[in-house]
Every structure is written in C-alpha cells, then in structure tokens.
PANU-572493 format. One line per 8 residues: number of its first residue (from 1); their letters; for each residue z, y, x of C-alpha. Coordinates in pm, 1 decimal. Each point is the difference from the previous one (the first is absolute). Example, Ala and Ser with C-alpha at 12.3 -4.5 7.8 and 13.67 -1.06 7.14 Angstrom:
! residues 2
1	AS	780.0/-450.0/1230.0; -66.0/344.0/137.0
This chain:
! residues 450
1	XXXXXXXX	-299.9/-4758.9/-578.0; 156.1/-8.5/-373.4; 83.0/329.0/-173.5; 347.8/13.5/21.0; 198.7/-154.1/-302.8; 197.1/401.0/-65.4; -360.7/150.4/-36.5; -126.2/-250.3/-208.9
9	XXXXXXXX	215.1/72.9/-239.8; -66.3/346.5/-35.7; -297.8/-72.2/-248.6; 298.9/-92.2/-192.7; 241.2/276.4/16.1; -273.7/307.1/63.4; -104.4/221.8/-300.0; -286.2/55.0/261.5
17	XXXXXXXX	-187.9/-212.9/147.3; -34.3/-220.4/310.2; -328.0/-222.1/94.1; 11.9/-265.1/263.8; -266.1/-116.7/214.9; -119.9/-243.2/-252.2; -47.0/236.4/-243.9; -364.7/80.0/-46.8
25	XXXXXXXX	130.3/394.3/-30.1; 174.0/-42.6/343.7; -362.9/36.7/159.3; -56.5/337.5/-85.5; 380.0/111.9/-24.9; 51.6/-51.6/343.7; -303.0/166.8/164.4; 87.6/403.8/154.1
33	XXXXXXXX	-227.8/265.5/-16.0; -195.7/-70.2/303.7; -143.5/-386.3/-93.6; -47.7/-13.3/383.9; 351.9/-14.3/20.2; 116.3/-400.2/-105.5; 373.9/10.0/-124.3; 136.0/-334.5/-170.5
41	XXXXXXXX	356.2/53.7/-100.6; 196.3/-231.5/-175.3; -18.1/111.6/-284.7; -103.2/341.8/-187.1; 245.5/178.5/-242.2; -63.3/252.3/-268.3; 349.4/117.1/-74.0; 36.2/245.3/-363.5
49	XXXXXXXX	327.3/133.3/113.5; 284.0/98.5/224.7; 122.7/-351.6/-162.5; -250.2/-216.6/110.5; 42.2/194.2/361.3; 328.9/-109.7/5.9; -120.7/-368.8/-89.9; -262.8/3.9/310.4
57	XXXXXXXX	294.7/80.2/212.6; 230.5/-300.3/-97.5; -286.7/-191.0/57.7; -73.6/132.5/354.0; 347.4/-79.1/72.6; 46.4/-325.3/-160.5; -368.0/-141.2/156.8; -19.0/151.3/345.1
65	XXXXXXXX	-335.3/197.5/-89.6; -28.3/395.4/12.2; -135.6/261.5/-270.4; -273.8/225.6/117.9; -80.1/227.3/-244.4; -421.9/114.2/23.9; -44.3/224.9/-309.1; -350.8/41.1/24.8
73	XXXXXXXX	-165.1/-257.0/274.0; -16.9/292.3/264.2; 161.6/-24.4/297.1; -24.7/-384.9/56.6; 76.6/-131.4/358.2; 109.4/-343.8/-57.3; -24.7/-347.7/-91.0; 337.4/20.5/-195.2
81	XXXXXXXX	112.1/-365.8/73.1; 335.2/-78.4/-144.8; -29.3/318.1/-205.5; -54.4/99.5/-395.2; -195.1/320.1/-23.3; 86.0/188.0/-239.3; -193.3/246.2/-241.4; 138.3/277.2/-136.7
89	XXXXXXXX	-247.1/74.9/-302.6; 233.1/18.5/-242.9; 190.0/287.9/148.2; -285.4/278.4/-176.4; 260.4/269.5/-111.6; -122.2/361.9/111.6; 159.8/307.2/-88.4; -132.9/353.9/83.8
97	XXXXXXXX	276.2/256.0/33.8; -265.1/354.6/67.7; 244.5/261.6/11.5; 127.6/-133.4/278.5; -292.9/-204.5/137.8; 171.0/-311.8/41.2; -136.2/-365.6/-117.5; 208.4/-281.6/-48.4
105	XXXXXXXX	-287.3/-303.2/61.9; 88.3/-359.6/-65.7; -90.1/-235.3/299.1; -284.0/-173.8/-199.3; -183.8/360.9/-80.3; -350.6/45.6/139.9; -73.1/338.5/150.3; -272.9/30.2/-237.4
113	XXXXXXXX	227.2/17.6/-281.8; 211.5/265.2/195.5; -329.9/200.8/59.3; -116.4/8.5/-324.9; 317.8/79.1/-209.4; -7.6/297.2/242.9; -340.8/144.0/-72.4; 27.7/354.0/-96.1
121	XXXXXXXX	332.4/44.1/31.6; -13.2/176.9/346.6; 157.0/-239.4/167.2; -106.6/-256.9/191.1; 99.6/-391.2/157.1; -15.6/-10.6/361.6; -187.6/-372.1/-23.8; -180.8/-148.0/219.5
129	XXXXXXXX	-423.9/-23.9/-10.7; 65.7/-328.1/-263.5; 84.8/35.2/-343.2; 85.4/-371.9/-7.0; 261.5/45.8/263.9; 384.2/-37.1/-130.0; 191.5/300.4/15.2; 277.4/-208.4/156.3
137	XXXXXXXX	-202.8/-196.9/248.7; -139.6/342.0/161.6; 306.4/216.0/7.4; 256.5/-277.4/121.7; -274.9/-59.5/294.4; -31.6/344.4/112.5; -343.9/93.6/-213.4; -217.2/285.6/116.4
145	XXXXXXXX	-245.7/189.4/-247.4; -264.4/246.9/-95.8; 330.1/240.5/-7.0; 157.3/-101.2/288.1; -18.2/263.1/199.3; 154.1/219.1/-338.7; 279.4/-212.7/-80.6; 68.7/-241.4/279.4
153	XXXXXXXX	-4.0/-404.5/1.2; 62.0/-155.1/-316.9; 316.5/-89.9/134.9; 109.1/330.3/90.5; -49.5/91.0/-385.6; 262.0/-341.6/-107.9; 284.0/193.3/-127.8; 216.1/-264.3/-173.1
161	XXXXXXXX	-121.2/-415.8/-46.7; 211.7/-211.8/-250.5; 82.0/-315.9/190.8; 131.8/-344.4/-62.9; 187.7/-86.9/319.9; -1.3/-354.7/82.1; 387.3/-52.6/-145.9; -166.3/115.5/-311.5
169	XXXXXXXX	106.7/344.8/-55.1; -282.9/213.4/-164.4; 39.5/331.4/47.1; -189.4/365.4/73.9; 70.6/107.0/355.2; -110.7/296.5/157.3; 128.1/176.2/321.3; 347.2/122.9/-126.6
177	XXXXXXXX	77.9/-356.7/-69.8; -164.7/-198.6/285.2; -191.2/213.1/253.6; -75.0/-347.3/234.1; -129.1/-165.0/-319.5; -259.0/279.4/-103.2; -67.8/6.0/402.0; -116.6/-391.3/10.3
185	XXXXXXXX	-210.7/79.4/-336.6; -178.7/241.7/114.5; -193.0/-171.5/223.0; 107.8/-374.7/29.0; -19.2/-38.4/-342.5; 175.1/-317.4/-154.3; 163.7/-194.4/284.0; 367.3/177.6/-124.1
193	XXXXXXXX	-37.8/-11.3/-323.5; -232.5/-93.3/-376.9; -105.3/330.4/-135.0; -61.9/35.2/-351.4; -54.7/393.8/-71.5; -118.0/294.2/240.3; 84.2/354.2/-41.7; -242.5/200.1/154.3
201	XXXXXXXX	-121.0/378.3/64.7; -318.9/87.1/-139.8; -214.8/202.0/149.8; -60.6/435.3/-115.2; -368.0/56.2/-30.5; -80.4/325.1/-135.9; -392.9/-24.5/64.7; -153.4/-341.0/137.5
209	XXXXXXXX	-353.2/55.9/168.0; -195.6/-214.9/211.8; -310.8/-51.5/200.2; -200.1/-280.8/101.1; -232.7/58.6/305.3; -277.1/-264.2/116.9; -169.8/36.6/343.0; -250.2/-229.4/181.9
217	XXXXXXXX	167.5/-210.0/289.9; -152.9/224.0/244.4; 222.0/279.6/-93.1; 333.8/-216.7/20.2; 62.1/138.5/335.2; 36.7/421.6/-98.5; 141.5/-119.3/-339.5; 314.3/-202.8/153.7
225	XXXXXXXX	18.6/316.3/260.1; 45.6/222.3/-296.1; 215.5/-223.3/-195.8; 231.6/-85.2/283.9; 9.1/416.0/98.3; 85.2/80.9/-351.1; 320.3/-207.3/17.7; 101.7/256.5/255.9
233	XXXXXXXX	114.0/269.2/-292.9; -86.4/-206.1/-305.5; 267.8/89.7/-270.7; 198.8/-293.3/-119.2; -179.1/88.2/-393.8; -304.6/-154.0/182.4; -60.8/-366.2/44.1; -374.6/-177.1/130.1
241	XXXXXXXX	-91.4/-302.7/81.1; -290.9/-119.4/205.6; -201.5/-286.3/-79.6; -318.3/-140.6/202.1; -199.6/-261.8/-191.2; -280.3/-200.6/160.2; -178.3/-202.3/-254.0; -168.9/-367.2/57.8
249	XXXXXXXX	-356.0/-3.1/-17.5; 64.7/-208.8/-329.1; -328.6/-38.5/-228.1; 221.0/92.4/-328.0; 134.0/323.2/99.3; -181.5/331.3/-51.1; -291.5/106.6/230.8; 189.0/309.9/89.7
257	XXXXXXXX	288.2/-160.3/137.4; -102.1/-326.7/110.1; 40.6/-40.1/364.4; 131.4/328.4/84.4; 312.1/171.6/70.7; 203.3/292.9/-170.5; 323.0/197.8/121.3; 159.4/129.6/-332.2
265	XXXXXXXX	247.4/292.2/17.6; 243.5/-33.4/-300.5; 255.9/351.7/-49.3; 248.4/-12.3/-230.7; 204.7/345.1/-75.9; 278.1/38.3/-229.8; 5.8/375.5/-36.3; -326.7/94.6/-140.8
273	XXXXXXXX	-371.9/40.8/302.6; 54.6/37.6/370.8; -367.7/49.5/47.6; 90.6/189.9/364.0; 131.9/-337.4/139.4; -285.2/-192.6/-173.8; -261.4/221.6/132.9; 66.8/-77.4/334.1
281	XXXXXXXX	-59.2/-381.1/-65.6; -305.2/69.7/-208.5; -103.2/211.4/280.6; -25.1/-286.0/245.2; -303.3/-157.6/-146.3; -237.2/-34.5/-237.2; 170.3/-94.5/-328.2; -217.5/-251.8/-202.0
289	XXXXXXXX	245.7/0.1/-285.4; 267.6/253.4/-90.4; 223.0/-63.3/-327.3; 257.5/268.1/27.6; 214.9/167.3/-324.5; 285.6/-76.7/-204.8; 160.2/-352.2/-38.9; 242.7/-233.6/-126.6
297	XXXXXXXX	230.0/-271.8/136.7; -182.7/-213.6/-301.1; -369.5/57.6/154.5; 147.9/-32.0/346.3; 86.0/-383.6/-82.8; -302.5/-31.5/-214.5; -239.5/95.9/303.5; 215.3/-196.7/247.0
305	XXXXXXXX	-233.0/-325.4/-22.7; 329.5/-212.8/120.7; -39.3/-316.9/-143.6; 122.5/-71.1/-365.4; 69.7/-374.2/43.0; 149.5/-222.7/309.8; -313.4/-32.5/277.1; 67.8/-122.8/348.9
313	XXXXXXXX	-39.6/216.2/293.6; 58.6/85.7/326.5; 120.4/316.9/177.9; 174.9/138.8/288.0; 233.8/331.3/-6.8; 131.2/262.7/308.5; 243.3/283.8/-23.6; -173.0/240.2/265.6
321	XXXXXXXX	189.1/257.8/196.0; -311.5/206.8/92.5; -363.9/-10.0/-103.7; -200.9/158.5/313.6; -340.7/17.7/91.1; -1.6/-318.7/216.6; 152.9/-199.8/-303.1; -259.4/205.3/-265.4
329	XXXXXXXX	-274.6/-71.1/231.4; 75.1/-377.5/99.9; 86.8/-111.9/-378.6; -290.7/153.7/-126.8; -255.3/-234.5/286.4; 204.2/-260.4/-93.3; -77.2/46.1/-348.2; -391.9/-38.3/66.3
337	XXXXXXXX	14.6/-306.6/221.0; -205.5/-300.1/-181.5; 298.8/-242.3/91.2; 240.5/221.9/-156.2; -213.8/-62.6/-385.9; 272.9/-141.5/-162.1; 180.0/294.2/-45.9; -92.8/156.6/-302.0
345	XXXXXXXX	241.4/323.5/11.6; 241.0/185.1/209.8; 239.8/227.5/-156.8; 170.7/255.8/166.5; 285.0/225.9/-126.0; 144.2/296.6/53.8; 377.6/4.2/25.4; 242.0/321.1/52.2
353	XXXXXXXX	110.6/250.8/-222.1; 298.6/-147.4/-206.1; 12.4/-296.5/168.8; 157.4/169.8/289.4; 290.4/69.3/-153.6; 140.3/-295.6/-255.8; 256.6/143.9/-206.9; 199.7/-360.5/-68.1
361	XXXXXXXX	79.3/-249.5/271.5; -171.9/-276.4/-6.2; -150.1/-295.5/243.3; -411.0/89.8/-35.4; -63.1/318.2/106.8; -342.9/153.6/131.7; 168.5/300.8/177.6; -162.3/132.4/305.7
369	XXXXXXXX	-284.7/-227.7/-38.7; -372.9/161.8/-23.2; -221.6/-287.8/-166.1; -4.9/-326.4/-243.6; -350.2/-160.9/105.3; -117.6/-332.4/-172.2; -309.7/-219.8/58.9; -141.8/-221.7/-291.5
377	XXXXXXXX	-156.5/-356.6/22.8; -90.7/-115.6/-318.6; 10.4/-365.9/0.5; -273.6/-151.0/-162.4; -116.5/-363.8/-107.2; -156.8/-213.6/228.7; 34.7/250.6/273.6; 171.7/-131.2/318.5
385	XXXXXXXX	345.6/194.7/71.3; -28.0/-2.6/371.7; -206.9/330.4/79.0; 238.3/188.7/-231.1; 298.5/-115.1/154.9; -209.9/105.6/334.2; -48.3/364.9/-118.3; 316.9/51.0/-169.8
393	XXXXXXXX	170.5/-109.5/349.6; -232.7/231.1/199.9; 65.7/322.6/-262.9; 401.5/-59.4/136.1; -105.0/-39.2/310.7; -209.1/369.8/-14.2; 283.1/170.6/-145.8; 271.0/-150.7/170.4
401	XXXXXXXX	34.2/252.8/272.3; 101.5/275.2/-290.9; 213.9/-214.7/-216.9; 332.9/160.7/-159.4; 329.3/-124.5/39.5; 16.5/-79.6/-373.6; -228.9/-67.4/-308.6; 66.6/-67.1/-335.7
409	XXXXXXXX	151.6/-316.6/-119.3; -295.2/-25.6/-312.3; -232.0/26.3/287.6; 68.6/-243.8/183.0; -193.5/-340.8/13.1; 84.9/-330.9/-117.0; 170.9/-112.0/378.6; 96.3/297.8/44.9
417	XXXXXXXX	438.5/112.3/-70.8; 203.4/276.8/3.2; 40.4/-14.2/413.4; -337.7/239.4/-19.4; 160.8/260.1/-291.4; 377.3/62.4/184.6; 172.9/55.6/271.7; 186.2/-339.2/175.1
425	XXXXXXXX	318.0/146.1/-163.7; -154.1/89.0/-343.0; -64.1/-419.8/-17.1; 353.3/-21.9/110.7; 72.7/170.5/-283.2; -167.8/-157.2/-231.3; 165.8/-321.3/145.9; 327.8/92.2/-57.4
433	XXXXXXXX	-77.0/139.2/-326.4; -163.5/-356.6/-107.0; 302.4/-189.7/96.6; 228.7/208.0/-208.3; -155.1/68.4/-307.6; -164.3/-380.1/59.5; 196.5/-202.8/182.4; -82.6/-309.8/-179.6
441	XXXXXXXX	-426.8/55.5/102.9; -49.7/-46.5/-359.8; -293.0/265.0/24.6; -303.7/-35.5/211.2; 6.5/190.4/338.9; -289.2/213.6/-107.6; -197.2/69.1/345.2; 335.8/2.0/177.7
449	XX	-96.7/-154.4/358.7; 173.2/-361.3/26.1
C-alpha cells in the first residue's frame, strides 16, 4: 500500500527527517533493539523539535496512520503497519539540579549519559542493567534497576514529564496539574500523550559497594536458599540479583567455562558493606570467585556485558509471588536437562524494600510481589528456533503455579500487554484516559489489549 500523500510530504516541511521504505536508510531505521523482533512501519521519523512533533500529528490526522514514538529500539512488540515510528534522538537536553537531586532528562537521553554525568557526585540514576536504554523508554514502562529496591520503579521516581498532547499543547505536567496524566505515564507510557522531557529523582548514595560471588552449579541449590531467606529482613539499601549461566560446549570459549554452569550472586548496597547479609550467601558454598568493595554506577554499566548494539534474542519474564523450595528445587533440574540447552541464563531478582510502598500513583507497580525471574535464549544463525520456543514455553509452564498478579510493563514480552501488569480496572483506566486525552487514536495503543 502507498505511503500516504500527508506523510510524504513531510520530507518537505520537517527540519528533521523522515525515510520511507525505499530509502536505503529505512532498512536500518526501522529495526528495534531486539532484531528478532520484525517491525515495518510506514515510515520512520526523526523529528528536531516540539515543531516537527506537531507536524507528525497533522499528518497522523490528515493520513489515517498513528505515531509511535520508540526512542531507543527497546520495547518493540509490533509490526507497526499503518504507523510512522518515531525517534526521538534529537531530544538530548539533560540538566542536573544536585541540591535537590532532581534530573530533568530529554526523551532521546541514554542512561549511560545519565550515569556518567553522575559519577562522583554521590548521587546516583536508578537505570536499568543497559546503558543504551532511553531514559524515557524505561521509566514511562515501569523500569526496574540495580536500585530498585532503594528508590522504587523508575516510574515511581517520574516527578513531572513535559508533554505535547495530541491537540498540540506542549506543556510540563506533574501531579498538581494532571494526577491521571502522570498516572498513565508511569507505567503505560505513551498511549496518552508524546513526551519530550522527564523530570526525575535521582538516587542518594553516600557509599556504593558491591560484591560479585561465583559458585559451581552444584551449589545453586543452598545459594538460592540463602538468597531467597535473606529477602526475609533484607534492608531496602540492599539490592542482588541472581544469575545462573550454563555455557555451550562451544570450541572458542575458554576451557574453564566451556560446557559448564555458574550461579553468580550480584549485591548491590547503597550505604557503604553489609558483609553480615553477604556472609550468609557466601556461606552457602564454595565461592570460586568473590569481587566485593567499593563501586560506581559507571563500573556497574561497564561490567554489565548487555549488548552495545541491536542483536536479536529471545526471552521469557515472571513476576513471582513466592520462591519456595519446590520452585528452587524444580527450576534448578530443569536447568540441567539436555533438552532445556538453549537457555543460556536465568535471572532472578529480588524485589521488596521500596518497592512496597510507591510514593506516586502510577499504573506499573511491583508492590507485594517477591521476584522478577527471566530466562535467556540467545538466537543464533543457522540454529533452528523450535527447541527454544520449546524451553522458553516449559520455563512458564514450571513457574506458573507461583506467578504474581502483576509484572512490570518493560518486562513483558513482545505478545505480551498491559492485561498481565494491572488490575481489569487499572486497563479501564487507561481506556478512558486514551479516549480523552486521544480521542482521535492519533497515537499508537502501546501494548493496550485490542
């Protein structure tokens, strides 16, 4: 079908840009973070200003199409047919204010650039693992982090967004001005609204320190005991992460890890050691490698070994209500079965602390909720993806049974929407909120179910 004649003729009237499918930059415009993911909008705009914004909207209205605004790539779920995807590059302003530990981000700002404008200032961006990640992309879609369980969701920490509504007003709202806005934004992101600028709390960090702890496989059963019985009195200054890696027998890697299987133990504290609630981990096996000592945001991201440029992948997330023995005991056999080889790594998080107790209202919340766990299939050339599917559909299947009544909406995966984040009235909500502050459907419906 023919681009539509009104977005045509926004090469014309843009001081941005716009590429069409016959454009030989289209091709790599167009692809999202995850190149597993195939999304072929209509066309793919790179607006410079709220002006241009305003331009894209006309044109959604005059040609029938819809704007979806990706910042980043992340967060993908579509094909985008009869859409324009927009990128919001352009929008890099960022502005520290320390005294009171606010940032004001614009929506094309990396959390890398966040990160390290912050380095030793004693303060700190909740981001995500990924310093490629937009700002804007994580915190409109919920966003847990390495501080999490410190500072909340990244929504939680949206104090104020500057938003051009789809009548073209362009203004900074916060809760005093519309509290159902900053509600929808926190969570379900763009589907009431463009967002150009985030104001956002930073993070106090008086004394970062860290450790890294690496046990054999056959200690992953006492190590997730531990972990999960330290969440019972953890202090919300502590976050950790769990990670169990089994490595393919794959001639290039190192003899040390090829063909075997790791379960990592990753603590992050914001107020200086907690070697106590450490010890007790460390205590549940025999540690083959133990990094532990002061640290940075900046090394944090540098040691994260998230990818640095768009690979395909699959995955599949759960919000878990409880982690007990039967479900340590049953992941963990599962984890060993041959069939099961093409997953490379299960993460599992530990939720809590501030996260029980959001201080804005918003639509993602991970209140009352115990766990984020996430298997990995990497997908790789020339290898058939049936048997991932196959394991990534038994991993649900294992951890069904303990599944939360909500996750996070920037964990959830690409068929996945917002039924599995709220409440049936929360998406009635967001419903009515749509139709009024977009009652022409100018903007794409996001992960809205249809």
């Amino acid at each position: 079908m023919p681009t539509h004649s009104a977005i045509v003729a926004l090469r014309n009237s843009l001081t941005g840009s716009l590429l069409l499918p016959a454009d030989a930059a289209y091709e790599t415009a167009r692809q999202p973070w995850n190149l597993a993911i195939e999304q072929r909008p209509d066309a793919v705009a790179v607006p410079a200003d709220v002006d241009d914004l305003r331009a894209l909207l006309h044109a959604a209205r005059e040609s029938g199409a819809r704007l979806a605004v990706q910042p980043s790539g992340h967060g993908a779920s579509g094909a985008l047919t009869g859409t324009v995807l927009v990128r919001m590059g352009a929008f890099d302003d960022l502005e520290l204010d320390l005294d009171r530990g606010v940032a004001k981000v614009g929506s094309g700002v990396r959390w890398g650039a966040v990160v390290d404008a912050l380095e030793g200032t004693g303060w700190a961006a909740p981001a995500g693992t990924s310093p490629v990640v937009s700002v804007a992309g994580y915190a409109l879609g919920g966003g847990h982090s390495w501080f999490s369980r410190t500072a909340g969701l990244g929504s939680d920490g949206l104090r104020a967004a500057w938003v051009l509504r789809t009548d073209g007003t362009h203004e900074r709202v916060d809760d005093d001005i519309d509290a159902d806005l900053l509600w929808a934004l926190r969570g379900a992101g763009g589907v009431v609204g463009i967002v150009t600028a985030l104001e956002i709390d930073l993070v106090r960090t008086p004394e970062i320190w860290g450790a890294n702890l690496t046990f054999d496989v056959d200690d992953a059963p006492a190590v997730l005991r531990a972990v999960r019985d330290l969440a019972v009195d953890a202090p919300s200054s502590l976050n950790l992460f769990v990670n169990s890696m089994r490595m393919p027998d794959a001639p290039q890697l190192p003899e040390e890890i090829r063909g075997r299987s790791f379960v990592t133990v990753q603590a992050l504290s914001t107020e200086g050691p907690q070697e106590r609630q450490i010890d007790a981990v460390r205590r549940a096996g025999e540690v083959r490698r133990d990094i532990t000592g002061p640290t940075s945001p900046a090394a944090l991201a540098a040691a994260s070994n998230e990818p640095t440029d768009p690979t395909p992948g699959r995955g599949a997330s759960m919000a878990l209500s409880i982690l007990d023995d039967a479900t340590i005991d049953a992941l963990l056999e599962f984890r060993e079965l041959p069939e099961q080889w093409p997953i490379m790594g299960i993460d599992i998080r530990m939720l809590g602390g501030a996260l029980d107790a959001p201080r804005r209202a918003g639509f993602a919340s991970l209140e009352s909720v115990g766990w984020l766990v996430h298997a990995l299939v990497p997908v790789i050339p020339g290898v058939p993806d049936e048997p991932g599917e196959a394991s990534l559909v038994a991993f649900r299947e294992l951890l069904a049974p303990n599944e939360a009544s909500q996750t996070v909406p920037t964990f959830l995966e690409p068929d996945q929407t917002l039924e599995r984040c709220g409440s049936a009235d929360g998406i009635a909500r967001l419903r009515g909120l749509r139709a009024r502050f977009d009652p022409e459907g100018l903007l794409h419906d996001g992960r809205l179910p249809r």
